[in-house]
N, C-alpha and C positions, 0 to 999 in steps of 0.2 A: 750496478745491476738494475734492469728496468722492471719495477712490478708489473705483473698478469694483470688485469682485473680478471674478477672471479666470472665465470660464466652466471651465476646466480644472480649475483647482484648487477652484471651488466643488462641482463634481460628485462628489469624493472623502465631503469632507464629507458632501455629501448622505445618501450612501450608506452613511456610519458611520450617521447620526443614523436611517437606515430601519431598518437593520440592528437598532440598539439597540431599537428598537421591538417590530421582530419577536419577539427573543431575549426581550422585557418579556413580550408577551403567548403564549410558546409554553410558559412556565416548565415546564406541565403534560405537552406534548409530548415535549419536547428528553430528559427521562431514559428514554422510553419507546424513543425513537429510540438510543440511546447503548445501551440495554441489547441491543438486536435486533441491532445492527450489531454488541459485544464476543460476541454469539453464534455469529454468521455467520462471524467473524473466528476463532474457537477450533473451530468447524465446519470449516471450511477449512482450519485447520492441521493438523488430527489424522487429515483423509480426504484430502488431498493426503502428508504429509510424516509421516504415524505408521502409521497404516492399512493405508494403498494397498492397499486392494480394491476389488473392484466392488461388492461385498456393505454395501458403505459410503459411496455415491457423492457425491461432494463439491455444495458448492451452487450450483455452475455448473451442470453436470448435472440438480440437481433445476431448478432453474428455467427450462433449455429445456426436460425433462419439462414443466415447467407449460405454457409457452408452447404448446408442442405440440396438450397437452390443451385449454386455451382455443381454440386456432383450429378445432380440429375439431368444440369444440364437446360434447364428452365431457363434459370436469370442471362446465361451467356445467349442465348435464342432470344430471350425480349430487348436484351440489351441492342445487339445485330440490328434489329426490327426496326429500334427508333431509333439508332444512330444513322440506318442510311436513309430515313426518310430526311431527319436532323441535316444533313449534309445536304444532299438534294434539294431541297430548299431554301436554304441559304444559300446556296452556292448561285441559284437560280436565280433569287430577290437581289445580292449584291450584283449579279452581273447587269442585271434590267436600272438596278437605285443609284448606280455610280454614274453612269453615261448623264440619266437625267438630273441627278443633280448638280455635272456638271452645264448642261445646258442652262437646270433654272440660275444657278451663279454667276453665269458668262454672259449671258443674252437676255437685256429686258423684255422682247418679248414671247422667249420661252418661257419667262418667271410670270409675264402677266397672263400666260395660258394656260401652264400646268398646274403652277401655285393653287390657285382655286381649289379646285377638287383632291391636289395632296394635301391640303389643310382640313379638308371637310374629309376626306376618308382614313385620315390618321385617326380621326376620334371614334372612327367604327371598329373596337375592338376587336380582333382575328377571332376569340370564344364567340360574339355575335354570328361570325359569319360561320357558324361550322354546319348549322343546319340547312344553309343555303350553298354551301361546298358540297353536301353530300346531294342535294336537289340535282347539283350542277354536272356532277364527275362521278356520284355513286360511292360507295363505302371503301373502295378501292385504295389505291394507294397515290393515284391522282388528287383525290380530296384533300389525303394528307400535306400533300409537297405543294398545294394550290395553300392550304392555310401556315404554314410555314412563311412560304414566297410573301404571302401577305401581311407576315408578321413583323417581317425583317426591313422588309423595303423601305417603306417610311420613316423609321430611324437613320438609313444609312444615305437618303435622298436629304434629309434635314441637312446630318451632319456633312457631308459632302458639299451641298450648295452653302452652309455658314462658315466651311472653307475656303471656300473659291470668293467670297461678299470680306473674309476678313484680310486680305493682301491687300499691303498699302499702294496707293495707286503711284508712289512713286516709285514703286520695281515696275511699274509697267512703263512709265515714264522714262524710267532712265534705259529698259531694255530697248527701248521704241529710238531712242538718241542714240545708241550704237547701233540701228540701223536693221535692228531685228523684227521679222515679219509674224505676222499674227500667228502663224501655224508653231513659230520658234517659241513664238510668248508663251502659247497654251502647254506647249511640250518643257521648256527649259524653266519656266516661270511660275505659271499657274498650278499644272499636277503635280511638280515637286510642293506646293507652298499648300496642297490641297490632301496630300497620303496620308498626313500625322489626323484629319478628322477626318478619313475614310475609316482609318484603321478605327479609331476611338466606336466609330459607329457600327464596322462592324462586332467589334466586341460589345456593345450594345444589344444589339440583334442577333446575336447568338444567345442572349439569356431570353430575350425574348421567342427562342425558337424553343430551348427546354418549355418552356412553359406552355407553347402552345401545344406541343406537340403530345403533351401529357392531355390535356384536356381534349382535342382533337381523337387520341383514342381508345379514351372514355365513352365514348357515344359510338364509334366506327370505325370497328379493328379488332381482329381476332386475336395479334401478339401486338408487345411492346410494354413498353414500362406502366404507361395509362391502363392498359387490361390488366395487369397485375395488382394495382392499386384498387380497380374498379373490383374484381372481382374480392379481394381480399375484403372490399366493405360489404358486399353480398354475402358472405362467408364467414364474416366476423375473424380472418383470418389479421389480427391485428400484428404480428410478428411479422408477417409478408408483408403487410404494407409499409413498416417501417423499413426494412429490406427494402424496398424499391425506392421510397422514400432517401436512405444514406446513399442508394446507387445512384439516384439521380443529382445529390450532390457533387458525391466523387467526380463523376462525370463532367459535370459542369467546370467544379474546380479543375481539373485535369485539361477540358477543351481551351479554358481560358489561360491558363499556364504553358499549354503547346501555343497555342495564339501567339501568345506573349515572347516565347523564346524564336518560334519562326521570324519573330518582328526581329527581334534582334541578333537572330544571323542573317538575313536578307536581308533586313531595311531598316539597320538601325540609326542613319542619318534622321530618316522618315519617324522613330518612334517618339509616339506620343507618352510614355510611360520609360521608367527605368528601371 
């Protein structure tokens, strides 16, 4: 006669065996999670029990800030605000920093003519130009997407042309002896040997866009993450600025982790990262 097992005792089981599954396929998860929550947890220590100001408000605090802001509807609206300028921008600068830095890496004398002035205008930082963006285009949302466009470019024209400068000249060499024509080189040869420091650069130039684009409207913009912060120091609303402050984390971490996984369901031959 074959024993039952009990329903009681089989249900534990069960629930290791799901368990161990989960824990199998979260591998990727599980230390992202560990690290947020040892931050939350040293947060909480030092604005409850070291701190104790208000100047430093603990992460209770920000997080009915958030709540707040969510149900009213506020942070989902600034959020909107600078995410499409965020895009628009960057979408703008790689489309313009690719092409050229494929020229300056391919052709000496597009690198002895553009180089110049992408060397000298990398070091004018995009915060410099914001008072000459609003001269140019107005407080609009032109201004915005011009200091964005200009914050991104020059990282992704670097990396792109030390792309195209780092293939050994013996793939060109040996594609050229089987009999392959410049147009086949640039296309089978070069932009495959060039995606892996496109990508790096744009993921470069997207941190550089959160940044600018928070500064940017600070000075010229009625909504967006930057007005929130700006006003919250006008305001002494120091709970909203931390709010806006975790939002613009999240955000970043989230755009660079969709980045990341777009790489490697399209172009994971091409990925620079694993």
């Amino acid at each position: 006669m074959v024993k039952k097992t009990p329903v009681a005792a089989a249900a534990p089981i069960t629930f290791l065996v799901r368990l161990g599954d989960i824990l199998k396929t979260s591998t990727g998860i599980a230390p992202y999670l560990m690290s947020f929550a040892a931050l939350l947890i040293v947060w909480h220590v030092v604005s409850v029990y070291i701190v104790k100001s208000i100047l430093f408000p603990s992460p209770v605090a920000v997080s009915l800030e958030l709540v707040k802001l969510i149900q009213n509807g506020a942070l989902l609206e600034n959020i909107g605000a600078s995410l499409r300028r965020i895009l628009a921008g960057f979408l703008l600068g790689a489309a313009i920093a690719v092409p050229i830095g494929l020229a300056i890496g391919s052709f000496s004398i597009a690198r002895k003519l553009i180089e110049p002035w992408t060397e000298f205008l990398r070091f004018v930082p995009a915060t410099a130009m914001i008072t000459t963006a609003v001269i140019w285009f107005g407080i609009g949302e032109a201004s915005k997407i011009f200091l964005i466009t200009y914050a991104t470019i020059f990282i992704i024209i670097l990396n792109t042309a030390a792309g195209v400068s780092s293939i050994s000249p013996n793939k060109i060499r040996a594609a050229r002896a089987l009999g392959a024509s410049d147009t086949q080189i640039f296309f089978l040869v070069t932009l495959p040997a060039t995606v892996p420091f496109i990508l790096t650069g744009m993921r470069l130039a997207m941190a550089n866009s959160f940044v600018t684009i928070v500064a940017a409207e600070m000075v010229a913009a009625n909504d967006g993450l930057g007005v929130m912060i700006w006003n919250g120091r006008m305001f002494m609303l120091v709970n909203e600025i931390f709010a806006a402050l975790i939002t613009l984390g999240v955000l970043g971490f989230c755009a660079d982790r969709l980045f990341r996984i777009g790489i490697y369901r399209y172009a994971r031959r091409y990925s620079p990262v694993t």
